[in-house]
N, C-alpha and C positions, 0 to 999 in steps of 0.2 A: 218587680218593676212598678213602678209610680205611676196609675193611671191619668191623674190629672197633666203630670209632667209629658208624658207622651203626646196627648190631646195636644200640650201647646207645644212643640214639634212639629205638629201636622200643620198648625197654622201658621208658623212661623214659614215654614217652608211655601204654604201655600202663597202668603203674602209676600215673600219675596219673590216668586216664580212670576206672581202679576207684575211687581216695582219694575223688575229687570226685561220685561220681555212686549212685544206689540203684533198685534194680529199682521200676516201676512197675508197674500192676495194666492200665494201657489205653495203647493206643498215641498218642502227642500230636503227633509228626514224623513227615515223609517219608520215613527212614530206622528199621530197625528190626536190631534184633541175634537171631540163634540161635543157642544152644551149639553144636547142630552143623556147623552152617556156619561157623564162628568159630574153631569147633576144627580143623574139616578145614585152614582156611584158614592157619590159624598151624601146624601140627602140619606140612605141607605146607610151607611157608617156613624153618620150622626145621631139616627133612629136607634141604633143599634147600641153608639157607645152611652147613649143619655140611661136607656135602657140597665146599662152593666150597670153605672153610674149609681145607680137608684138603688140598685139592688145589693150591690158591693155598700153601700154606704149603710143598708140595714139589717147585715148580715151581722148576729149574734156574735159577742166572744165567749171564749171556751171559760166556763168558770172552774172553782176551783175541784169540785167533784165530776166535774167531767173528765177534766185533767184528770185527776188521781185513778179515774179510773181506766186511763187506758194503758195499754201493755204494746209492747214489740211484736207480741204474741200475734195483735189485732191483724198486724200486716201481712202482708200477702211473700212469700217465699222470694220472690224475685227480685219486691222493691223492698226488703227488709234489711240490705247488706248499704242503705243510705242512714238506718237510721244512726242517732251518733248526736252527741252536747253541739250546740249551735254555735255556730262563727260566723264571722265578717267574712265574704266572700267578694273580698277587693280584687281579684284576679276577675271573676264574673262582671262586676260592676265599670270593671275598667275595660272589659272589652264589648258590654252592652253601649255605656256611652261613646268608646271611642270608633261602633262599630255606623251612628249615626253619621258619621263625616266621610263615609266611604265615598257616599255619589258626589263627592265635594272631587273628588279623582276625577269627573266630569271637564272640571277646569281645566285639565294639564292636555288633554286631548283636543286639538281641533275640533276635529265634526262635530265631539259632545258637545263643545262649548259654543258651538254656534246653536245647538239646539237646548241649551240648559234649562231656559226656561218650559217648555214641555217636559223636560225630565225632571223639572222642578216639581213640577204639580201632580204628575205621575207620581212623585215617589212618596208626596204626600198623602196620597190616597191609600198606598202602600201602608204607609204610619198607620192614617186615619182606621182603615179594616184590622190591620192587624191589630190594634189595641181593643178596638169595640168588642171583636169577636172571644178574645183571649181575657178580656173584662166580665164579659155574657156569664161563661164559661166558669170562669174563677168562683162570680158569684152566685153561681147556680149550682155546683156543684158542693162547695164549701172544702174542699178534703182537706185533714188535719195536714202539712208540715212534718218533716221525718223529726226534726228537733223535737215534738212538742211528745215524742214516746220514751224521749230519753229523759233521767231524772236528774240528769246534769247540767241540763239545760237552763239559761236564767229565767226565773217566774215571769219577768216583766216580758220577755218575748215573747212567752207562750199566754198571755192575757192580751197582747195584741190583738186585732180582727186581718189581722195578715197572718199570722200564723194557719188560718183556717183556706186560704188561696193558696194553695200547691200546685192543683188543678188546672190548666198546666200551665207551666215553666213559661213565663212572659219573655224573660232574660233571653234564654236560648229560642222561643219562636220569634225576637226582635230582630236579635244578629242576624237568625237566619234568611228573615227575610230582607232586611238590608242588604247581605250579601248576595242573596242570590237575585236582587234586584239588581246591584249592581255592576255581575257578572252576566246578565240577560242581555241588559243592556249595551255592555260592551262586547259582548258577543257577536252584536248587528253593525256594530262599526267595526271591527274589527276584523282582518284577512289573514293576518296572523293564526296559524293553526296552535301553534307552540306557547302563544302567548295565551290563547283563549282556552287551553288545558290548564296554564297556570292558574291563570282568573279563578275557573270554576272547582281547584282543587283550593286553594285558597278558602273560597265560598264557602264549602263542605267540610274545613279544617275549623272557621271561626266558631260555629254554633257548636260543632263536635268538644271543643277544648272547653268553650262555656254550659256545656251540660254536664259534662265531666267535673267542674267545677263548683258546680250548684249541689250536686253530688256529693263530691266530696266535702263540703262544708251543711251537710245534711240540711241543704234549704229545700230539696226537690228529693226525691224519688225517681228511679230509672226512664220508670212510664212518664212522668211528667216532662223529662227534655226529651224523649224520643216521639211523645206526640207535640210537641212544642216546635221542636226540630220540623218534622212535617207539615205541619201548617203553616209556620211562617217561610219557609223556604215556596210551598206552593201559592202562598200569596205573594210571592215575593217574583216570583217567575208568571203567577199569569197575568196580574197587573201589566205586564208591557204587553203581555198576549192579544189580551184586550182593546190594546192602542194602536194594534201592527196599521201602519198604513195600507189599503188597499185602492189600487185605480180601478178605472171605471168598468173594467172587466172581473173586477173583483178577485184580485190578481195580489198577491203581498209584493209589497216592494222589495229589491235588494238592493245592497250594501251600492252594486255600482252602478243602480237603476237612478241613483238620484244627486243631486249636484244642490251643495250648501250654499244657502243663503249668507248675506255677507256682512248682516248682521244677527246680535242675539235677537231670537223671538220664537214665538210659536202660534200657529193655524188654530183657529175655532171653528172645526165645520159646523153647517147646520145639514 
């Protein structure tokens, strides 16, 4: 996954959540926004992703006696049935990018789309952490690429500085938390029991089929999408946690505690 392309993700969505939306006087959604939590939250992501940023970017490539000198041998019994000659994993790629248009599903729903702009910004922060943290990580870690043990593999991807980011699986903690954001979400509007089991079996279908994927075109290791898989599904799910509106008894709102606004926008408390 492309750190820098994510970053502009975050902002794009950021920026358009502000273009589309204007402060109201009374709260109308399940979800509500505070400058200071908003700020902490982004101010925190940004510390964090400059942080990956820096590190990723001077993080050594494998030369050619390093290469030579590893084996299959090196890996661990579990993640060793990934390794395998490297491929284009356009199945993964196609459902990484086409897994960012999910909350775009926001629009076809009433309640969402009166509140899109707060779901907007929310889901940016979503981006914003789960890249930083998954950037941190990558380049802290360094761990070689199942490709880069096989001798099949082309020279030129294995002298890449991406080949040494396995750690983990960006791809599958994306989807997942895209989807499981935007099964959280609709979760709270939604009354439907029948629909909101599909949603969430959906969620739990996308990142499972793109780790599998990563997989089998030996870009990741087992452990690398199944902790991928858990992290982005859990940032993906607490991020609205975080947002849940509460009244003044400090009380979570429900689905039919509250009555939408009649235009798009979203609340800044302080």
């Amino acid at each position: 996954m492309n750190f820098s392309r994510t970053i502009s993700f975050f902002a794009l969505s950021v920026i358009f959540s502000f273009s589309i939306s204007s402060a109201q006087s009374t709260q109308n959604g399940p979800f509500e926004l505070k400058l200071g939590k908003e700020a902490a939250i982004i101010s925190a992501g940004a510390v964090v992703g400059a942080a990956a940023f820096l590190i990723m970017s001077n993080n050594d490539k494998l030369n050619e006696n390093g290469i030579n000198s590893l084996s299959p041998g090196d890996v661990n019994g579990f993640d060793r049935i990934a390794v395998g000659p490297y491929q284009e994993d356009v199945l993964g790629d196609a459902l990484l990018y086409g897994s960012f248009l999910l909350p775009v599903t926001f629009l076809t729903f009433e309640d969402t789309r009166e509140d899109f702009g707060t779901l907007s910004l929310m889901y940016g922060e979503v981006i914003l952490v789960n890249a930083a943290i998954n950037g941190l990580v990558k380049g802290l870690t360094t761990r070689n690429r199942p490709f880069v043990y096989d001798e099949n593999s082309p020279t030129d991807k294995k002298y890449e500085v991406g080949a040494r980011h396995a750690f983990y699986s960006g791809h599958t903690s994306m989807t997942a938390s895209n989807s499981f954001f935007t099964a959280r979400i609709f979760s709270e509007y939604l009354t439907n029991s029948t629909a909101k089991t599909l949603i969430w079996c959906g969620a739990a279908l996308i990142p499972a089929v793109t780790g599998f994927s990563r997989i089998n075109t030996h870009n990741h290791f087992p452990t690398d999408v199944i902790v991928g898989s858990i992290v982005g599904a859990a940032i993906g799910y607490l991020i609205p946690e975080l947002h849940e509106y509460e009244n003044e008894n400090n009380e979570s709102v429900t689905t039919e505690q509250f009555i939408h606004k009649p235009m798009l926008g979203f609340q800044i408390s302080f």
